[in-house]
Residue, then its C-alpha position, 0 to 999 in steps of 0.5 A: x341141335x337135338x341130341x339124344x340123351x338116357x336118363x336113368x332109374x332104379x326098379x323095384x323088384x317087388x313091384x314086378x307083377x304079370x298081367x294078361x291082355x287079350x291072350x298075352x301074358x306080359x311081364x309088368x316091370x315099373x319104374x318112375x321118372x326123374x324127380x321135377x325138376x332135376x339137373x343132369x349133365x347139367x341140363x334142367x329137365x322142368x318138369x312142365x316140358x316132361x309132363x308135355x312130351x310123356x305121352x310120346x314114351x307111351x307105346x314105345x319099345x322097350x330094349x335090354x340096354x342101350x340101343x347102340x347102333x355103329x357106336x353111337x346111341x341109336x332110336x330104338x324103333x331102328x330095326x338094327x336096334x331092335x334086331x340087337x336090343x329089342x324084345x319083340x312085343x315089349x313096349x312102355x305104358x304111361x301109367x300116371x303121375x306120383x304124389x312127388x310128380x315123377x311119372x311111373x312108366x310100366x315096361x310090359x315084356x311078353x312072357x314068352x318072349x323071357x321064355x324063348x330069347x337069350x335076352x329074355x332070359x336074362x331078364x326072366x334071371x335077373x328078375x327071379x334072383x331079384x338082381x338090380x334092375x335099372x331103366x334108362x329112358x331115351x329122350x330127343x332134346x334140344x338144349x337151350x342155353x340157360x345158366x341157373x340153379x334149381x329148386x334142389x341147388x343144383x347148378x346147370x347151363x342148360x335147359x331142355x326143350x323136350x322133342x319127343x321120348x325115344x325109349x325106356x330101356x331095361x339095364x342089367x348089367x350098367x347101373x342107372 
């Protein structure tokens, strides 16, 4: 059964820059990956099943929060999700792989969509103020029964077989 499932990050305030792609200035708010190989909620995530699936985070939405839609974790690209979470024109760019083998994911957020939205500005406040940012990446998985210990002598019982990435979203107010 496929299940949608966050995985979460903490932003580095620093690292926030602008860049400006044909005409649009953008926002530029990067974040990295799990480590290789981790486990939560006792699923391993391999890292050859993320490195097989990350392009599908490339282009994404990106959304402030938890799409949520009727209770339940919701796709981002619904249009209730945008219409709730969304920041039009915000979307993930894949950038590559580290030297410890997460994957830096760069959330681009038009500036003048901070500028002229209730949840722009929120971000565009918590930016300036250098408040905790956290990502939480949306993925589509099936988990494989698999009782085991990882590298890191963390114990699960599952194994996820990676359908597709959903989303990165940006949190502000929930930590990673």
């Amino acid at each position: 059964m496929q299940s949608l499932v966050n995985i979460s990050s903490l932003v580095v305030n620093g690292d926030i820059y602008t860049e400006t792609i044909e005409g649009v200035e953008f926002m530029v708010i990067p974040s990295k990956t799990m480590p290789p190989g981790v486990v939560m909620n006792q699923i391993l995530y391999d890292a050859d099943e993320v490195e097989a699936t990350i392009h599908t985070l490339d282009g994404s939405p990106v959304t402030l929060g938890h799409p949520v839609v009727n209770g339940r974790f919701a796709a981002a690209r619904a249009p209730l999700a945008q219409a709730k979470y969304g920041l039009l024109g915000a979307h993930n760019r894949v950038k590559g792989k580290t030297d410890d083998g997460r994957w830096i994911v760069e959330k681009l957020v038009p500036v003048e969509q901070m500028q002229n939205t209730e949840r722009g500005k929120k971000l565009a406040e918590a930016i300036k103020s250098k408040a905790p940012i956290h990502t939480s990446t949306g993925v589509y998985l099936t988990k494989i029964d698999e009782i085991g210990v990882n590298a890191m002598g963390q114990d699960y019982q599952f194994r996820a077989k990676i359908d597709r990435f959903d989303h990165d979203a940006i949190l502000l107010n929930e930590r990673g």
